[in-house]
C-alpha positions in Angstrom: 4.6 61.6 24.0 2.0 61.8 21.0 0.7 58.5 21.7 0.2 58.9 25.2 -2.3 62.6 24.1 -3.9 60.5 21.9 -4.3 57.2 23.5 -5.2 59.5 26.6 -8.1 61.2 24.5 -6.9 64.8 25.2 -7.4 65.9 21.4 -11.0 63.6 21.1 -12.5 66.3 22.3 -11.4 68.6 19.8 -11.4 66.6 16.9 -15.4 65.4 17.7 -16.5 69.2 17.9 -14.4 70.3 14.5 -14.5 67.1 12.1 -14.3 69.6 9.0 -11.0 71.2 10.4 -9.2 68.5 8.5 -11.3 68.9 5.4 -11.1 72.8 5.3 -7.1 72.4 5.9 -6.8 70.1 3.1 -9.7 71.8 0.7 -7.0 75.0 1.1 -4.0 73.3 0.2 -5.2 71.6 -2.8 -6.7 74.9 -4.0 -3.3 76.7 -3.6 -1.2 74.1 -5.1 -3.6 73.7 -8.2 -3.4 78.1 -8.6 0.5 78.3 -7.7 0.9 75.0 -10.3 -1.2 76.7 -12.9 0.9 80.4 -12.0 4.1 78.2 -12.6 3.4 76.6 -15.8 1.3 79.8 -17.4 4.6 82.0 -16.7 6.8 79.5 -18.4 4.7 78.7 -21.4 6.4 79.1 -24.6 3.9 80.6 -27.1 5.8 78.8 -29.8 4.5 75.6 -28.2 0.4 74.4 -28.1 -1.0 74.6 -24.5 -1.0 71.5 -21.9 -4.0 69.5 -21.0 -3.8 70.7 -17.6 -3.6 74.6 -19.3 -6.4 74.2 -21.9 -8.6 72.7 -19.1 -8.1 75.3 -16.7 -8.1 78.3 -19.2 -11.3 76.9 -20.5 -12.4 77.0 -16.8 -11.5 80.7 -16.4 -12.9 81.6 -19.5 -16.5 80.1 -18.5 -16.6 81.6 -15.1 -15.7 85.0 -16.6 -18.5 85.1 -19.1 -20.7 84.0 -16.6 -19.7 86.9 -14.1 -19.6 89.3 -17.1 -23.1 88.1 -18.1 -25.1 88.5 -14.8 -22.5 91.5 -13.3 -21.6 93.7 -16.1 -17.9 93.4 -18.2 -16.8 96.6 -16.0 -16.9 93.7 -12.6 -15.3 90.9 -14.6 -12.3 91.2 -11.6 -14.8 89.3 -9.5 -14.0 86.0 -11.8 -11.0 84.7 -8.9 -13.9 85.0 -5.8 -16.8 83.2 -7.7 -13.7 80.5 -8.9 -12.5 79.6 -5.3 -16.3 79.8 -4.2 -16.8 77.0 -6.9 -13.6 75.3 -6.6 -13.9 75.3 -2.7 -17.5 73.3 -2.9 -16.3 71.3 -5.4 -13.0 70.5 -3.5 -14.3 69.9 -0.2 -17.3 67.4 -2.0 -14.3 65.6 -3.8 -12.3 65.2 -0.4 -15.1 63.5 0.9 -14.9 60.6 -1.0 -11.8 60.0 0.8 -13.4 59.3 3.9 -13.0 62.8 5.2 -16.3 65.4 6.5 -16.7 67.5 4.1 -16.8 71.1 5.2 -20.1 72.8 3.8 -21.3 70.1 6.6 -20.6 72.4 9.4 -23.0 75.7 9.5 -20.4 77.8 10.5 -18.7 77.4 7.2 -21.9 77.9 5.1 -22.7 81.0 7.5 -19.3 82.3 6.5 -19.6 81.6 3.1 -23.4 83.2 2.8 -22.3 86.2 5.4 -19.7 87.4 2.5 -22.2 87.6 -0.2 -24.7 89.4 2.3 -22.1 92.0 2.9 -21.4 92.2 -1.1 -25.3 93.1 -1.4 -25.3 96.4 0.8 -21.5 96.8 -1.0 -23.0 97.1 -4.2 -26.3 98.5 -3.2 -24.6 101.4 -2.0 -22.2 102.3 -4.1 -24.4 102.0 -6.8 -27.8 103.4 -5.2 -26.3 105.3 -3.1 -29.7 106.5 -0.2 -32.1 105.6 -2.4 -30.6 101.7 -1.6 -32.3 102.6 2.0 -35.6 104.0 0.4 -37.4 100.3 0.2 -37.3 100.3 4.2 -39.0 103.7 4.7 -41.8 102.6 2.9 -42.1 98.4 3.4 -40.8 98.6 7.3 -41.2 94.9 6.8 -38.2 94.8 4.5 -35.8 95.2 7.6 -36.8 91.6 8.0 -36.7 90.6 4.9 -33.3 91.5 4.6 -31.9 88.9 5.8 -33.0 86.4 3.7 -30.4 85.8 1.2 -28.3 85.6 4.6 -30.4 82.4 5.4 -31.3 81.1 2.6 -27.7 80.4 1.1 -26.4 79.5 4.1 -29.3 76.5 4.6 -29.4 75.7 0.9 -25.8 74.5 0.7 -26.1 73.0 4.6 -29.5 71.8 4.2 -28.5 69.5 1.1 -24.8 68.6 2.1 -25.8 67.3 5.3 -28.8 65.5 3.9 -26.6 63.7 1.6 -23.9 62.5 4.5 -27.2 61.7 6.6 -28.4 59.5 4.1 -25.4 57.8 3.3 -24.6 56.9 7.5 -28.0 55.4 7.8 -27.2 53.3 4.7 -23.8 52.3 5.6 -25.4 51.5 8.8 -28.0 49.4 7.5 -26.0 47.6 5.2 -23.7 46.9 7.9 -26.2 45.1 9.9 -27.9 43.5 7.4 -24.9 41.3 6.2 -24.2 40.6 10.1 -27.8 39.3 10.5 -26.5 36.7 8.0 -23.9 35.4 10.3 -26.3 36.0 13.4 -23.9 38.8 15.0 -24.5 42.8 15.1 -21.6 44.2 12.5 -21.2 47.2 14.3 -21.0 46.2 18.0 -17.7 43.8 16.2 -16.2 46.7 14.7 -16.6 48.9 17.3 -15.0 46.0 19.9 -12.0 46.7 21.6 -11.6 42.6 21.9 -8.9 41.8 19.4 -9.6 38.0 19.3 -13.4 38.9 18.5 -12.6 41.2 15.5 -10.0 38.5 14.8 -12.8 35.7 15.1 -15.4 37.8 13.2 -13.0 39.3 10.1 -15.2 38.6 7.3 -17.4 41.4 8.9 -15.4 43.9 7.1 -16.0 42.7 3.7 -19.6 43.9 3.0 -20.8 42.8 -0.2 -23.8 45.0 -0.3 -21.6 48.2 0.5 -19.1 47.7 -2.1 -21.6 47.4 -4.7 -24.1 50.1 -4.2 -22.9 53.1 -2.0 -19.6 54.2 -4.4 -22.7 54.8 -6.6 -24.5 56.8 -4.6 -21.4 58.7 -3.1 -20.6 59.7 -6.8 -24.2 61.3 -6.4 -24.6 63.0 -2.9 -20.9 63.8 -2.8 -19.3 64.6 -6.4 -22.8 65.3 -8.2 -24.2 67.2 -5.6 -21.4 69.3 -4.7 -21.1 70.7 -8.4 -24.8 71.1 -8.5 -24.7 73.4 -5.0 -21.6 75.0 -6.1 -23.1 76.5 -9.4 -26.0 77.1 -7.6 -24.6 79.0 -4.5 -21.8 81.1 -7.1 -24.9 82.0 -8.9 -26.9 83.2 -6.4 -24.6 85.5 -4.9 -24.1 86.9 -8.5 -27.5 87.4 -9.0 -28.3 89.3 -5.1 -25.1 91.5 -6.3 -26.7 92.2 -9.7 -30.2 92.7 -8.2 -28.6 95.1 -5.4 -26.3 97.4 -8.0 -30.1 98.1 -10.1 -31.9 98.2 -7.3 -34.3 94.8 -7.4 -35.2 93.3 -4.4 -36.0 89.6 -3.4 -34.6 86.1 -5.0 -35.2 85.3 -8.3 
């Protein structure tokens, strides 16, 4: 019954609109297992005993993203140290999973919108509570600021798009041209074989599989766009909702 749906293409569909879904379902459970692994083993620790690699990495990791928080947001907000960890570890994650082949998720605007919508609502949170009207005031006298507003909506939400997309763009059009390249060698179009449904073609043609020029240069540049660059936009995106928060609680407007 499951191969005929998907020999019969009923889930293409769906799988071609949602190619993150995967990466997002998978991003979650490898977050989870790393916290409930870490839960586990920091409950049965014996103090009489020195800490395990895993521990003194991941304490060290706590420990860094708490000063950080404490340092932009104040020691009295140092509870916010869990949301600005998954924010970083979700990047990260999802960046790592797609060196297995898989889309990563900050590819999808809805996800980045999400992400970016959160911190937005964390600005007029903190603006508020901390400003109380006078959070309001900068409207009645810039009118323009009602525009403005929106912003650090925008802008986080197309930074971390804008670059992870860039990178999986630039990596296609490689993979493409590489592709094609060695099959101009053997005076056949690389793709068009692998894409054939003929199974004595792909049988004829099997060296096409075996490019040379892909091995050697893009796990180099995947290290970049996808590992690299994914740590880069995770620090930058955890950051930057720190510092709209920070800027809203004392009353500063604008990106720094």
């Amino acid at each position: 019954m499951v191969s005929y749906l998907v020999k019969d293409g009923l889930f293409d569909g769906w799988l071609s609109l949602t190619p993150q879904l995967f990466s997002i379902f998978l991003t979650f459970i490898i977050i989870c297992t790393f916290c409930i692994v870490y839960n586990v083993k920091i409950r049965n620790h014996d103090d009489s005993k020195e800490l395990s690699g895993f521990l003194v990495i991941t304490e060290l990791f706590i420990s860094k993203v708490e000063g950080v928080v404490i340092s932009i947001m104040g020691k009295e907000h140092r509870k916010l140290t869990p949301y600005i960890m998954y924010i970083f570890m979700y990047i990260v994650i999802s960046s790592v999973v797609a060196l297995l082949g898989f889309e990563p998720l900050t590819t999808s605007y809805t996800t980045t919108l999400s992400m970016a919508l959160f911190t937005f609502i964390g600005i007029y949170y903190y603006g508020i509570r901390y400003q109380k009207a006078a959070f309001f005031v900068k409207y009645l006298k810039n009118p323009i600021e009602l525009i403005g507003q929106f912003v650090p909506l925008i802008s986080l939400s197309f930074r971390l798009f804008g670059n992870m997309v860039g990178g999986s763009v630039i990596l296609a059009l490689l993979y493409t041209a590489l592709i094609n390249l060695e099959g101009g060698f053997g005076g056949i179009d690389s793709v068009s074989v692998g894409m054939s449904v003929d199974w004595l073609t792909q049988y004829k043609y099997w060296w096409t599989g075996f490019n040379i020029f892909t091995i050697l240069l893009m796990p180099w540049l995947h290290l970049y766009f996808d590992l690299f660059d994914g740590v880069i936009q995770s620090i930058v995106f955890s950051m930057l909702t720190l510092s709209y928060w920070s800027s809203a609680m004392h009353g500063e407007s604008g990106e720094d």
